[in-house]
C-alpha positions as CSV (number, residue, x, y, z in Angstrom):
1,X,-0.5,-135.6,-45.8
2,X,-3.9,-138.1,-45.9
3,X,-6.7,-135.9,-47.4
4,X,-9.4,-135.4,-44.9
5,X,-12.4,-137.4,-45.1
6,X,-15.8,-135.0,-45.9
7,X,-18.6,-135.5,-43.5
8,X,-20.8,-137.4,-45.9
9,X,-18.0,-140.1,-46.4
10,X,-17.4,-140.6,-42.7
11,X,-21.2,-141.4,-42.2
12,X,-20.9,-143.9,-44.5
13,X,-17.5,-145.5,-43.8
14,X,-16.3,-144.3,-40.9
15,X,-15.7,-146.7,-37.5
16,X,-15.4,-150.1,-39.5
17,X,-12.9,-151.3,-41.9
18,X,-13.1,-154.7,-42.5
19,X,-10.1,-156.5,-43.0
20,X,-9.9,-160.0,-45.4
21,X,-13.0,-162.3,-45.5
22,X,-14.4,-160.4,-43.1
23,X,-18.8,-158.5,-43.4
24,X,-18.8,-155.6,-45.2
25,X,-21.3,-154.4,-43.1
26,X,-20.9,-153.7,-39.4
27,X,-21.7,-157.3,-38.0
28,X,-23.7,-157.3,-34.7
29,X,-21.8,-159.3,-31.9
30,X,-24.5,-160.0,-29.3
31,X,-22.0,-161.2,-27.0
32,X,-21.7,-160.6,-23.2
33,X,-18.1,-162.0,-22.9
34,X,-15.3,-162.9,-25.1
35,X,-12.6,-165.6,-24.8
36,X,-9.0,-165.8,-24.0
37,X,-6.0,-168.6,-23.9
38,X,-4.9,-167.8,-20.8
39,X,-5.4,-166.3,-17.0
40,X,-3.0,-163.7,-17.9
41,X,-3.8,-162.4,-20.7
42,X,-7.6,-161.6,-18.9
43,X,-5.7,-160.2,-15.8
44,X,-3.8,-157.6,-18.1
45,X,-7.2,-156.6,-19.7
46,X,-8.7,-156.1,-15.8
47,X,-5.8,-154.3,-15.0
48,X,-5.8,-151.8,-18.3
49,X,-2.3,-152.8,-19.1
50,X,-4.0,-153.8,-22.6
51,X,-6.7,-153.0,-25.0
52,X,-9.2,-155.9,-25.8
53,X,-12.5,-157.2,-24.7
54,X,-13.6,-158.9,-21.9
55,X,-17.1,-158.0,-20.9
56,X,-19.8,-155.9,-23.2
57,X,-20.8,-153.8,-20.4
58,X,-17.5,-152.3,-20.7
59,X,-16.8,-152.6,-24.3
60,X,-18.2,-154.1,-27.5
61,X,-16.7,-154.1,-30.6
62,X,-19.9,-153.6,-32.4
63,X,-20.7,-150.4,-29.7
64,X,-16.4,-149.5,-30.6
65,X,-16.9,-148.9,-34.0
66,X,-20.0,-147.2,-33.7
67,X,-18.9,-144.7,-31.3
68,X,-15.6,-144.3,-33.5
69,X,-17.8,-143.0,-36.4
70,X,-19.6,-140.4,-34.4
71,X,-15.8,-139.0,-32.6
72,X,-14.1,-139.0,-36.4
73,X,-17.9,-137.0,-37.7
74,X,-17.6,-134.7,-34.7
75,X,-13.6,-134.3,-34.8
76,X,-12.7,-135.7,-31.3
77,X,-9.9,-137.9,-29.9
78,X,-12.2,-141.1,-28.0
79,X,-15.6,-141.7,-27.7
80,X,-18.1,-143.6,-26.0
81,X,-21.8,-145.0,-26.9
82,X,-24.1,-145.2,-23.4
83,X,-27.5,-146.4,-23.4
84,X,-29.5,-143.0,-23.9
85,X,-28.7,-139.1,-24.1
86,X,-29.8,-138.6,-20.5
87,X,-27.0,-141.3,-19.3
88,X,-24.1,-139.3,-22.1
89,X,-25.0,-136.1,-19.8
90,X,-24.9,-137.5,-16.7
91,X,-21.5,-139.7,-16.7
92,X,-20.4,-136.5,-18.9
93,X,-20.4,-134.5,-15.7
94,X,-19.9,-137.3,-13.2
95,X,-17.1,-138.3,-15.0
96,X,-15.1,-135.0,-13.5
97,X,-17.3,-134.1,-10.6
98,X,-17.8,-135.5,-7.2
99,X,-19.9,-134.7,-4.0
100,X,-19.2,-130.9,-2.7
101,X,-18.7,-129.7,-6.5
102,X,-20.3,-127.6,-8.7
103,X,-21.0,-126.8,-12.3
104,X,-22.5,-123.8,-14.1
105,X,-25.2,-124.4,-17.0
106,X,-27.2,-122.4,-19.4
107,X,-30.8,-122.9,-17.9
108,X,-32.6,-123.0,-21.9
109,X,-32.1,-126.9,-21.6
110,X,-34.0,-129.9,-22.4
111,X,-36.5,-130.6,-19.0
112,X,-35.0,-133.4,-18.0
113,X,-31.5,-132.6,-18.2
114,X,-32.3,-129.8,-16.0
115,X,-34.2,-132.0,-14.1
116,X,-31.0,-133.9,-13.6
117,X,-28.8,-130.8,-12.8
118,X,-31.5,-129.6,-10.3
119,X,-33.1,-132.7,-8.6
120,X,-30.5,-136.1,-8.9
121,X,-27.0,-134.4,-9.2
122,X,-28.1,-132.3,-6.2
123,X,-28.6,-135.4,-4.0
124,X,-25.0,-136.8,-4.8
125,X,-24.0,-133.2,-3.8
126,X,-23.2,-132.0,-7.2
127,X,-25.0,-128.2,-7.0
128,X,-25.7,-126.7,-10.1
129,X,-26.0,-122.9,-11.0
130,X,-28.4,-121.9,-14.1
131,X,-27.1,-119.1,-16.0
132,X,-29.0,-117.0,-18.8
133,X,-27.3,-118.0,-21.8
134,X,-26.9,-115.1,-23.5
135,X,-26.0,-112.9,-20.6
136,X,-22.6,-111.2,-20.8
137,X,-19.3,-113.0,-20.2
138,X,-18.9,-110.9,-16.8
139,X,-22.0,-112.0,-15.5
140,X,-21.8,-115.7,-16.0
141,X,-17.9,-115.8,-14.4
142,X,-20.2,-114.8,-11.3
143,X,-21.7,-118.1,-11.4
144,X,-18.2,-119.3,-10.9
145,X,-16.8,-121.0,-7.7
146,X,-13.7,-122.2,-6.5
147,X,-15.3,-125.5,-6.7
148,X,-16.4,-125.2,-10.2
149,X,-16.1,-128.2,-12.6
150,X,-17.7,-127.7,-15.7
151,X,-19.8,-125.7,-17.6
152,X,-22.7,-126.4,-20.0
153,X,-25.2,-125.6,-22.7
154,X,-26.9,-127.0,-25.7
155,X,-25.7,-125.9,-29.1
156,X,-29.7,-125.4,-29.9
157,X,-32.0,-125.3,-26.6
158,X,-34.6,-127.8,-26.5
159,X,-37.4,-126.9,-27.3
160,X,-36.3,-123.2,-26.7
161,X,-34.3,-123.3,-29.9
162,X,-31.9,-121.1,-28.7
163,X,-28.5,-120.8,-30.3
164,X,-25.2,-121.1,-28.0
165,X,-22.8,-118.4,-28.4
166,X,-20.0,-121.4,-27.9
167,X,-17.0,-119.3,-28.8
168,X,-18.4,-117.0,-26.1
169,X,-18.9,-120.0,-23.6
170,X,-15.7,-121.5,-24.4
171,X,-13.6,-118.8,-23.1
172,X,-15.8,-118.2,-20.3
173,X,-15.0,-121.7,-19.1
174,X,-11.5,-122.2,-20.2
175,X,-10.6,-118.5,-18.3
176,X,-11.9,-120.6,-15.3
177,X,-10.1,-123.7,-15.7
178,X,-13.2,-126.0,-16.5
179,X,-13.8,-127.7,-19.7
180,X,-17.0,-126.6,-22.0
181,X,-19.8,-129.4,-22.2
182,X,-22.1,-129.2,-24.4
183,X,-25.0,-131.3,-26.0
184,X,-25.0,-130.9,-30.2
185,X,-27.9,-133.0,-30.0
186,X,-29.9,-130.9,-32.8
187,X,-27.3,-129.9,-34.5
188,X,-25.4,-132.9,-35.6
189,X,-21.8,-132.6,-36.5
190,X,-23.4,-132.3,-39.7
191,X,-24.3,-128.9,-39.3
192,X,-22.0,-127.8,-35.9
193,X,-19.0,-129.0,-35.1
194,X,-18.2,-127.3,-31.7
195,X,-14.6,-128.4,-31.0
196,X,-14.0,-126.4,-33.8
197,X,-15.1,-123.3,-31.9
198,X,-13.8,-124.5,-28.6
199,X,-15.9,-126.4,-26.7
200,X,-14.0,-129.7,-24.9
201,X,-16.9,-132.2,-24.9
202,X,-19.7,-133.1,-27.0
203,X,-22.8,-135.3,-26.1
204,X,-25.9,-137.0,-27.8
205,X,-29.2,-138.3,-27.6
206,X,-28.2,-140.5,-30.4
207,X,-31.9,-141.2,-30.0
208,X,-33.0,-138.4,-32.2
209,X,-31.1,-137.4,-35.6
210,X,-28.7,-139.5,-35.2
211,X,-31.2,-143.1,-35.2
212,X,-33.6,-140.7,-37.3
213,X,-36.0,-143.3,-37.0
214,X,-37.3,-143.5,-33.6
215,X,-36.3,-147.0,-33.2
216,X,-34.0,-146.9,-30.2
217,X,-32.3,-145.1,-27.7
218,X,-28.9,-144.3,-27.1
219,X,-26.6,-141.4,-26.1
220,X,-22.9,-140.7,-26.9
221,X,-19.9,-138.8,-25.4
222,X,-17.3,-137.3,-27.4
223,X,-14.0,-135.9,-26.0
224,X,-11.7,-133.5,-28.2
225,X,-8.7,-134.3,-26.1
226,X,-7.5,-131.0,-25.7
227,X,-8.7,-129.8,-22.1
228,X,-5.5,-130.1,-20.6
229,X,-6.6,-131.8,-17.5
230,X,-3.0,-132.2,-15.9
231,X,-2.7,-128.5,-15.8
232,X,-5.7,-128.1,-13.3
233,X,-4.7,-131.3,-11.3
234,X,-6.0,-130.2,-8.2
235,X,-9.3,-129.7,-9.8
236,X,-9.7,-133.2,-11.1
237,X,-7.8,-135.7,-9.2
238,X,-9.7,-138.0,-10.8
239,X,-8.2,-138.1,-13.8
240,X,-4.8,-136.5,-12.9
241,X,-3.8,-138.8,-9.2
242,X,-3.8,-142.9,-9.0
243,X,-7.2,-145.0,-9.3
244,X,-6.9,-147.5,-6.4
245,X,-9.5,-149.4,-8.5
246,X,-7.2,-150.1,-10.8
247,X,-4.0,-150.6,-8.6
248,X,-2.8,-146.7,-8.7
249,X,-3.2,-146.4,-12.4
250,X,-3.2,-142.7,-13.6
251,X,-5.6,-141.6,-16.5
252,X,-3.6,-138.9,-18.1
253,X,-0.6,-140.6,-17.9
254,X,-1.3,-143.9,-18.9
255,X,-4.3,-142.8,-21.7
256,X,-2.9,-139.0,-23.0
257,X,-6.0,-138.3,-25.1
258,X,-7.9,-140.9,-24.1
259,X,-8.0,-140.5,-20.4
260,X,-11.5,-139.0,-19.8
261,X,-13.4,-141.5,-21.6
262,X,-11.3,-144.3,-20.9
263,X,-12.0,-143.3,-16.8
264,X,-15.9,-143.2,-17.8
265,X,-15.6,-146.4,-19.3
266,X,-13.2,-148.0,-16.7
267,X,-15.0,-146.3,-13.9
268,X,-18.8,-145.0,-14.4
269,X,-19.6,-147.8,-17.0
270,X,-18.1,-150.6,-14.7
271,X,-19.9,-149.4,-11.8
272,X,-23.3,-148.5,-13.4
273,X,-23.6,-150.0,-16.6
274,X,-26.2,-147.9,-18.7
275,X,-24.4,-149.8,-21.8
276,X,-26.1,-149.3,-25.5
277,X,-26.9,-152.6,-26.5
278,X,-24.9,-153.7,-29.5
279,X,-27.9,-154.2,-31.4
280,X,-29.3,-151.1,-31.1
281,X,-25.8,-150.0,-31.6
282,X,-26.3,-151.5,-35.1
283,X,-29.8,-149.8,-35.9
284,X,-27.7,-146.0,-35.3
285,X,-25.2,-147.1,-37.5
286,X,-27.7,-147.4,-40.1
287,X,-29.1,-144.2,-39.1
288,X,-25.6,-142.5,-39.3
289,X,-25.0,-144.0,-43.1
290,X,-28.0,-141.1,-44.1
291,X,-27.4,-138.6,-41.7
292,X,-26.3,-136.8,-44.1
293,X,-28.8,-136.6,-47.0
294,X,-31.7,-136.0,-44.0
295,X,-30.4,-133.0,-42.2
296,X,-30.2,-131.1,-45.4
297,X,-34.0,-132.0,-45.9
298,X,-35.3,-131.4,-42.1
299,X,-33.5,-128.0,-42.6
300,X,-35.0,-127.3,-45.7
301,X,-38.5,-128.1,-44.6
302,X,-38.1,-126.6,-41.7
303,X,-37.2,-123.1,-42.9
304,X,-40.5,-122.9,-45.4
305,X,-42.9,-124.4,-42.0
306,X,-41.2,-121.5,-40.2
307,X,-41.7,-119.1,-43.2
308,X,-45.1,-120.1,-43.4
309,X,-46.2,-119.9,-39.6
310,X,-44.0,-116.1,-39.6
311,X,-46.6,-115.0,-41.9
312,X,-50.1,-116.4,-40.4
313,X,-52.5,-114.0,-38.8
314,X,-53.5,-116.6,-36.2
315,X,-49.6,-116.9,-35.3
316,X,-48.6,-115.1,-32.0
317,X,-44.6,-115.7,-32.4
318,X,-42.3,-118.4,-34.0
319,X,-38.8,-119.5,-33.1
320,X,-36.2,-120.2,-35.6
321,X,-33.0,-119.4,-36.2
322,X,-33.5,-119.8,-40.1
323,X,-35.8,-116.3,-39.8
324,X,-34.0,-113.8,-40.4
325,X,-36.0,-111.9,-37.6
326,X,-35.0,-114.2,-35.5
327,X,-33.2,-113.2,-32.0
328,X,-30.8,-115.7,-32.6
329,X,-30.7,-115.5,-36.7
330,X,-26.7,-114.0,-36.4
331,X,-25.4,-116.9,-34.3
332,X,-27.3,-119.2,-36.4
333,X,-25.3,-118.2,-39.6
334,X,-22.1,-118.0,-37.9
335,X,-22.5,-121.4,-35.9
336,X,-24.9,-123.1,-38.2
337,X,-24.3,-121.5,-42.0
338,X,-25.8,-124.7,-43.3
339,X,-28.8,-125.2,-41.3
340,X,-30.0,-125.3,-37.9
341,X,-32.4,-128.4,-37.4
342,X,-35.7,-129.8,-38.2
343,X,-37.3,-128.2,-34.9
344,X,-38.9,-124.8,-34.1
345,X,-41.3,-123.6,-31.5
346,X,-44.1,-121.3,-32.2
347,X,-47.4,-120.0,-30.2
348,X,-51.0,-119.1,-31.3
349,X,-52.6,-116.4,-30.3
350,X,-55.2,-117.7,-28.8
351,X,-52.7,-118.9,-26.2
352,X,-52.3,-122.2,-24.2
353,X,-55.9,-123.2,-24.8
354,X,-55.3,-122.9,-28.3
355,X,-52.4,-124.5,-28.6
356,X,-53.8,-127.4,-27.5
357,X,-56.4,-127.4,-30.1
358,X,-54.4,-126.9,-32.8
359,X,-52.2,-130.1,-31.7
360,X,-55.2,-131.8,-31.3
361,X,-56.6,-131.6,-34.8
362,X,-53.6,-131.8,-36.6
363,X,-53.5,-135.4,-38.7
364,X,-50.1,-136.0,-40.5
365,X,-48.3,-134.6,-37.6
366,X,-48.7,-136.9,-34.6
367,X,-48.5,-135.7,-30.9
368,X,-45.3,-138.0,-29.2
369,X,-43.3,-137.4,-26.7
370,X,-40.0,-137.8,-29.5
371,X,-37.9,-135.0,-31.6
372,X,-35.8,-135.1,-34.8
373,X,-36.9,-138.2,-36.6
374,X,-38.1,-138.7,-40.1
375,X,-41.7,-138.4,-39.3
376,X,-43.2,-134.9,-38.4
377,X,-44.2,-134.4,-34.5
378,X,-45.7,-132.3,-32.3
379,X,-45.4,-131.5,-28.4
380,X,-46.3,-129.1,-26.1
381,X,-43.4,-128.8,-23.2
382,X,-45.6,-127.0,-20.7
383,X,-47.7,-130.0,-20.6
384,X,-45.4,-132.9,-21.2
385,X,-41.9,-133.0,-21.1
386,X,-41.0,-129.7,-18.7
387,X,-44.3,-130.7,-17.1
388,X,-42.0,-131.3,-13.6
389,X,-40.8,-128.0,-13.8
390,X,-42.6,-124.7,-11.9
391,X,-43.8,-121.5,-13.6
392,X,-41.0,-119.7,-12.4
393,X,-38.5,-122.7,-13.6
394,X,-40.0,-122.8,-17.2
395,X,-39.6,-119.3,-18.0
396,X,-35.8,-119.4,-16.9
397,X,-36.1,-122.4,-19.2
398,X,-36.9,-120.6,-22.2
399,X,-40.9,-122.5,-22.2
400,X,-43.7,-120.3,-22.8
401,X,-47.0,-121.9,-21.5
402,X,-48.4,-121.8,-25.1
403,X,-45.1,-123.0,-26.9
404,X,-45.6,-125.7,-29.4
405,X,-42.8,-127.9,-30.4
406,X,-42.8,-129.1,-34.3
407,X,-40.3,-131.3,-35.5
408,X,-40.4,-130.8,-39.2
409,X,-40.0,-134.5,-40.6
410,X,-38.6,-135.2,-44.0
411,X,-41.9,-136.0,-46.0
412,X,-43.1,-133.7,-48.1
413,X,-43.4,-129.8,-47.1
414,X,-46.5,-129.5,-48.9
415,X,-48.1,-132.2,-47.1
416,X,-46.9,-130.9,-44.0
417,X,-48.0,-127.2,-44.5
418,X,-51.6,-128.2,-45.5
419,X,-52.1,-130.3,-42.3
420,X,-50.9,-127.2,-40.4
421,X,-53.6,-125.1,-42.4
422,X,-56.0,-127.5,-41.9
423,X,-55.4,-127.7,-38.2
424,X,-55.3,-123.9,-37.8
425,X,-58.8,-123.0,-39.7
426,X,-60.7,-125.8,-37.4
């Protein structure tokens, strides 16, 4: 049996293997078409019959092998790369769901995911029920409807940090015949791998750790291949009955394993084409080779920022998981033994005002509207990205009105504590 590749070797090699003569290094192919002899061997491509490339808004070989590193890091059958996280959630769901369904989802999300739940999926007549994500197993199945597609959560809450109980989650949505979505976003598959605890599909902002640069945007999906979608046909015909789009072709038939993101590809990608450009496609790649060496060092700073804020008198509360009085401190070690993230929220007790202040003066740390790159940041939700939401919608989003939002950078934690000092005695 082939030994298993560790985590830090995937980063590094994983999705390309070149063969004779050809770049060691991933080569960028900013190409919108590729060639072929003849009429039938592009008419056998159109029809799915075989695997190639035609056209980069559906597939790229540079995009392929890139999306191939992140499945083998994260354990899963197929993958896809689309052209930001917010995209990766939304075909994620659309790929299964269609006007007059529904899906359940924790409600300590990233705003604009549940922006896209509540608002956008709403209009297309997709409704969507927000659960409290550590509620008991009883009282999410009441969230439950006949119509029920999917259910989702984020392995650590943005900017909550909240920790998914995903073994919990994962039965609640298999004992209802849906798959388990869920964003490992913060996490990485460097520090959670979810399929191993049952959920059915992962997706990214490849945007954040993944790039770890702040140089482009991207999302990816990444299905495990073993919701077994033919034993709930009637729930998703789309994957289970003929595609009249592609002359009564059947997903799960034709693709085994593959058939969920080969239908998002085929279908959602044809039709609306939020594609990662392959040259951005390059730049994660480079991100990925390092993945590995940086989490370790966001989590490591993290954890002494956190220590140090724990213990300030003008600290009203931090959020952690790395704390070990921290409410989600248990999950953390059982889902994340390693590390959590670079990010954690805290609050001063001089409240919103104060907050405010303190983000203000602070000089190392700069205030952006990014997360979990190499460079420390700083955000307040209330005021910025949940900013959409109501009073009543950001508490149910886990989004205190004085909640600050540090991402812990990987420069030095001295240098990072001292601007926090600093900022805190002005």
């Amino acid at each position: 049996m082939e030994k298993k590749l560790k985590q830090g070797t995937l980063c590094v090699q994983a999705g390309w293997t070149p063969k004779k003569g050809e770049p060691r290094v991933l080569p960028i192919i900013q190409s919108t078409t590729f060639k072929y002899d003849t009429s039938e061997q592009m008419a056998k491509l159109f029809d799915l019959e075989e695997s190639g490339y035609f056209y980069t808004r559906l597939q790229n070989p540079t995009n392929d092998a890139v999306a191939a590193k992140i499945t083998a890091l994260e354990g899963g059958a197929a993958g896809m790369l689309t052209s930001s996280g917010q995209s990766a959630n939304f075909y994620a769901i659309f790929n299964i769901c269609s006007s007059g369904d529904h899906i359940v989802s924790a409600a300590a999300i990233y705003g604009g995911t549940y922006n896209l739940f509540a608002v956008t999926l709403k209009k297309l007549g997709i409704e969507t029920t927000f659960i409290d994500q550590d509620a008991s197993a009883d009282e999410i199945s009441k969230a439950f409807r006949p119509n029920t597609k999917a259910l989702f959560g984020e392995i650590i809450g943005n900017p909550g940090i909240a920790v998914l109980d995903i073994e919990k989650f994962a039965n609640i949505a298999h004992s209802h015949g849906v798959p388990l979505i869920v964003d490992n976003t913060f996490a990485t598959p460097i520090n959670c791998r979810p399929f191993e605890w049952g959920a059915d599909i992962v997706t990214h902002s490849t945007t954040k750790y993944m790039d770890g640069h702040a140089t482009n945007v991207g999302g990816a999906i990444v299905d495990s291949g073993n919701f077994d979608w033919d034993n709930y046909a009637d729930k998703f015909p789309g994957l289970t009955e003929p595609d009249e789009s592609y002359h009564g072709l059947t997903y799960t038939k034709a693709f085994g394993k593959g058939a969920y993101i080969t239908k998002a590809t085929a279908q959602l990608m044809r039709d609306l084409g939020a594609i990662q450009a392959p040259h951005n496609a390059f730049l994660l790649n480079m991100g990925l080779e390092t993945l590995h060496l940086r989490m370790p060092r966001h989590c490591e700073n993290a954890q002494k920022v956190a220590e140090y804020l724990d213990a300030h008198p003008k600290i009203a509360w931090v959020k952690y998981p790395g704390l070990k009085n921290d409410k989600y401190y248990t999950l953390g070690q059982k889902y994340l033994p390693h590390g959590s993230c670079g990010v954690l929220s805290f609050g001063l007790k001089g409240g919103r005002d104060e907050s405010i202040k303190f983000m203000d003066n602070l000089k190392l740390a700069a205030i952006v509207t990014h997360v979990a790159d190499a460079r420390t940041c700083v955000l307040h939700p209330a005021s910025h990205t949940h900013r959409q939401l109501s009073e009543e919608q950001l508490i149910e989003a886990g989004v205190a009105p004085d909640l600050i939002r540090l991402s812990v950078g990987i420069e030095d934690a001295e240098d990072i504590i001292a601007d926090i000092e600093q900022a805190l005695t002005k």
